[in-house]
C-alpha positions in Angstrom: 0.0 0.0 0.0 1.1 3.5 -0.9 0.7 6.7 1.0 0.1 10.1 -0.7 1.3 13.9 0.2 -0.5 16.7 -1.0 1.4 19.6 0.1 -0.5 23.2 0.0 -3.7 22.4 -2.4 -5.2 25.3 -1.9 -8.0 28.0 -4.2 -4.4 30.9 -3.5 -2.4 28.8 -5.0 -4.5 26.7 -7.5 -7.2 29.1 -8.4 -6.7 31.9 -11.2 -8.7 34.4 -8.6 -5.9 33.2 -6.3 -3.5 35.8 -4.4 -0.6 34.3 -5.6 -1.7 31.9 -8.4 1.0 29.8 -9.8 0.8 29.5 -13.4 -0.3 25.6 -14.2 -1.6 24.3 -11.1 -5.5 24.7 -11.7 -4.7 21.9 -14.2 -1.9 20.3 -11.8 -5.4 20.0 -9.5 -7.6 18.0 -12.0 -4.8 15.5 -12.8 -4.5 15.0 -9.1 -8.0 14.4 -8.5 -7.9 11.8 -11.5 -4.8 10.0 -9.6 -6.8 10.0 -6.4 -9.9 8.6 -7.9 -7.5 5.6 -10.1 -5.3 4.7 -7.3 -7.6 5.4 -4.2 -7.8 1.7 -3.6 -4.3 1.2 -3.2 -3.7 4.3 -0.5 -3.0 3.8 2.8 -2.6 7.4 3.7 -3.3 10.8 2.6 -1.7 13.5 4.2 -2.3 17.5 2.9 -0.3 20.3 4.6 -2.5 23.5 4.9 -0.3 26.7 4.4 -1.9 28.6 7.5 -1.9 32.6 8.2 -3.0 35.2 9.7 -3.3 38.5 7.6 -0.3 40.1 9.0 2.5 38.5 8.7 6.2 38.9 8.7 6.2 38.1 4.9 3.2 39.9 4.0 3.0 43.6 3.5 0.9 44.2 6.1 3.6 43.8 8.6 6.3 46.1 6.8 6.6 49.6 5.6 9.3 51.3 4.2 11.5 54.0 5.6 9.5 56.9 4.1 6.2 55.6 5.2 5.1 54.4 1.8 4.0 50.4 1.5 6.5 47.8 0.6 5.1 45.8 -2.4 4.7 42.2 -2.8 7.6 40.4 -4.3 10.1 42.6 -2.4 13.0 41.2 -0.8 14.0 42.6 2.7 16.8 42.0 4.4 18.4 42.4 8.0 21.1 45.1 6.6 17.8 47.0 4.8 15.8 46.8 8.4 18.8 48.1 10.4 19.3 50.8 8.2 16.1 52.1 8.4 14.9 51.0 4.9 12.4 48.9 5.6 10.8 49.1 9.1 7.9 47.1 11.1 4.5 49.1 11.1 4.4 48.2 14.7 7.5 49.5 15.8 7.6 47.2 18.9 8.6 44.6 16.9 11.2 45.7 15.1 14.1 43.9 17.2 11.9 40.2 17.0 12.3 41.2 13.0 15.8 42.1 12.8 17.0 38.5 15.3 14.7 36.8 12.9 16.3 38.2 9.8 19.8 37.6 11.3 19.0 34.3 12.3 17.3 33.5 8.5 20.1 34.7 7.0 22.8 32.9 8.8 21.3 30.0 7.7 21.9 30.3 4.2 18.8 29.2 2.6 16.5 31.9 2.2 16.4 35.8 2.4 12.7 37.1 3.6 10.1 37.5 0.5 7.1 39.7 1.2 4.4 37.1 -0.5 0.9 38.9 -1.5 -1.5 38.7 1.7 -2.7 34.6 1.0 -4.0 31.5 2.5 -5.5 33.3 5.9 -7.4 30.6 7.6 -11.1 30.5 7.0 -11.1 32.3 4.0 -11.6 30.9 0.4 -8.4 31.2 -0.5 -7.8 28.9 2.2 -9.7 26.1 1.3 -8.4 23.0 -1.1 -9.7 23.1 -5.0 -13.1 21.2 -5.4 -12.0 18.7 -7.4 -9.3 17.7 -5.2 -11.5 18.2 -1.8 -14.1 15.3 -3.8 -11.5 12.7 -4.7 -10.1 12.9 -1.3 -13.6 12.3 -0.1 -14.5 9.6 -1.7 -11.1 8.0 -0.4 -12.4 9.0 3.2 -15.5 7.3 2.4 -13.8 3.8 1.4 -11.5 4.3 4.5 -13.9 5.4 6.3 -11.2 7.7 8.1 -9.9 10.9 7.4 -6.9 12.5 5.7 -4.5 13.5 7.9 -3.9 17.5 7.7 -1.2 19.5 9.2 -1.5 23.1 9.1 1.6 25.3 8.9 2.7 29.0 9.0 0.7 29.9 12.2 3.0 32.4 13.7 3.5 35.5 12.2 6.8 35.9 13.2 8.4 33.3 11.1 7.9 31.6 7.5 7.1 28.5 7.3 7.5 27.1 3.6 8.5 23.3 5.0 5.8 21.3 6.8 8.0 19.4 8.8 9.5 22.8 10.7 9.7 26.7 10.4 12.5 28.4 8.8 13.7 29.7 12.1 11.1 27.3 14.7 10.4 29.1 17.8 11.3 27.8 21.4 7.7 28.7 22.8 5.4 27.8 19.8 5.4 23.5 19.3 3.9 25.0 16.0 7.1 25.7 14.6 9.3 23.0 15.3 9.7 19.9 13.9 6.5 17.8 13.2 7.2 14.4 14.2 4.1 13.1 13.2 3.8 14.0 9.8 7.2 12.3 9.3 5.7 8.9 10.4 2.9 9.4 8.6 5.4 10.2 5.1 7.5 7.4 5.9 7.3 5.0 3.2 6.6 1.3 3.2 5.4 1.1 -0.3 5.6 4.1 -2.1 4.9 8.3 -1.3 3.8 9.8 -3.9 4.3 13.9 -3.8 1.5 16.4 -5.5 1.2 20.0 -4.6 2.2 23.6 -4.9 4.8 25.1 -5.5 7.6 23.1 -6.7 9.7 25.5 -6.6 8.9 26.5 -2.4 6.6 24.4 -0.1 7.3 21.2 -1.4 11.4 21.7 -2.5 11.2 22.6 1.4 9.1 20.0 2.7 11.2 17.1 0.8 14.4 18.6 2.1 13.5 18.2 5.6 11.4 15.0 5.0 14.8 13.5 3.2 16.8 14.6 6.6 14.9 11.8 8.5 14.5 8.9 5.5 17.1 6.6 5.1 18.3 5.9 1.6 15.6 3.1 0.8 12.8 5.2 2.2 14.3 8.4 -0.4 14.1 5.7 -2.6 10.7 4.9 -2.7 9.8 8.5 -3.2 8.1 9.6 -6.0 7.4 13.0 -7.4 4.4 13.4 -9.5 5.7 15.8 -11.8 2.7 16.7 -13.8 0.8 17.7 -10.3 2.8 20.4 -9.4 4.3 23.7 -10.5 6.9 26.4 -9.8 5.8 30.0 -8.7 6.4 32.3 -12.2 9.7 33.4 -12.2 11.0 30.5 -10.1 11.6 27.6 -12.3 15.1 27.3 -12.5 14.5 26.9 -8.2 12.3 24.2 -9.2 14.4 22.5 -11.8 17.2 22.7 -8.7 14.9 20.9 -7.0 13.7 18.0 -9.2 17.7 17.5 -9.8 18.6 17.4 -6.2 15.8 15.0 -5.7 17.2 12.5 -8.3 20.1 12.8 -7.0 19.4 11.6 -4.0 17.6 8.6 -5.3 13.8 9.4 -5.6 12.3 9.4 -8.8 9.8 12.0 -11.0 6.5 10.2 -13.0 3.9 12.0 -14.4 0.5 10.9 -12.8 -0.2 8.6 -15.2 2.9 6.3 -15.3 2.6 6.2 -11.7 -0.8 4.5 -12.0 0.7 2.0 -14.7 3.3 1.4 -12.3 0.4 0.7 -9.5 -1.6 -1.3 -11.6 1.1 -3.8 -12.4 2.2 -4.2 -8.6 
């Protein structure tokens, strides 16, 4: 029995009307739904990770504004040598020290500088909510089970991103929210195969397969496959995302579109 991962299929993301709409997943969506419908008999699990906010955000622009008072756009980079100049500054001023040991702290780590992402994803609004087609197929595997997908929500605290499911970019000490999600590894581990759907390639699941291939030995990376035809890159981020599929390759998982995986179900 496999298990699937459906990292962030959500209307922001997958819908056109979405706040930050990546370019191919409305149709990434419907191919999922068809592989959840084929294969639904031989899953074990489905997980989905929920990208989770609140409106204001340390990568939204309703947290930041810049020196002169004007807003800071989506799609702008900010920095910790930008906030301690005075560039860039918290609109609640209070917080401007939690922002620049976050920064420092992001920084040193050497994988991301902060993005200020359109406002997206705030839970209980639409753009929340997973695509219909998707939210029906994984229904009707709920019904067959006669359990529930396991969700996982992520990016609750506004004072750090979260594009990784398994942990926040910098977790915090007092928030469990943060740090690293123990549970949604066992559930990913593989006995047969995982199967990986969602958006964006190029962000939230590059970043949740790096951290999930931190705790997987090299059979369980093995048995990993990425259905390539059900996800996407953010526009303007596909060479992150062809990084990503090469990395992943590298390390011994393997892409499929969704319909050579169900050939390769069908004949186990």
């Amino acid at each position: 029995m496999h298990t699937l991962l459906i990292i962030d299929p959500q209307n922001d993301f997958c819908d056109q009307r979405g706040t930050l709409y990546v370019p191919g997943a409305s149709d990434d969506m419907q191919r999922l739904a068809g592989f959840i419908r084929s294969a639904r008999s031989q899953l074990d699990e489905v997980v989905i990770t929920l990208d989770s906010h609140p409106t204001v955000a340390i990568e939204r622009p309703t947290f930041w504004k810049r020196g002169d008072g004007k807003p800071v756009a989506p799609f702008t980079q900010i920095t910790h040598a930008q906030v301690a100049a005075g560039e860039h500054v918290p609109i609640d001023s209070s917080l401007r020290p939690q922002a620049l040991a976050y920064l420092q702290a992001l920084e040193s780590q050497g994988r991301y500088k902060l993005m200020v992402w359109p406002v997206h994803c705030v839970i209980g609004a639409w753009g929340h909510n997973i695509p219909g087609a998707v939210l029906d197929a994984v229904a009707e595997w709920e019904c067959q089970v006669q359990r529930g997908a396991f969700k996982v929500l992520k990016g609750q605290n506004p004072l750090t991103e979260q594009y990784s499911a398994v942990r926040a970019e910098v977790p915090s000490e007092e928030d469990p929210r943060t740090q690293t999600n123990h549970q949604l590894i066992e559930k990913c581990r593989p006995s047969g195969s995982l199967f990986v759907a969602g958006e964006a390639a190029s962000h939230c699941v590059a970043a949740t397969l790096e951290h999930l291939f931190e705790e997987f030995s090299a059979q369980e990376i093995s048995r990993v496959v990425l259905l390539k035809d059900c996800m996407s890159p953010v526009s303007s981020f596909e060479s992150h995302a062809q990084a990503f599929y090469d990395q992943v390759l590298a390390r011994g998982a393997r892409t499929l579109t969704s319909t050579q995986a169900l050939t390769e179900i069908s004949r186990n």
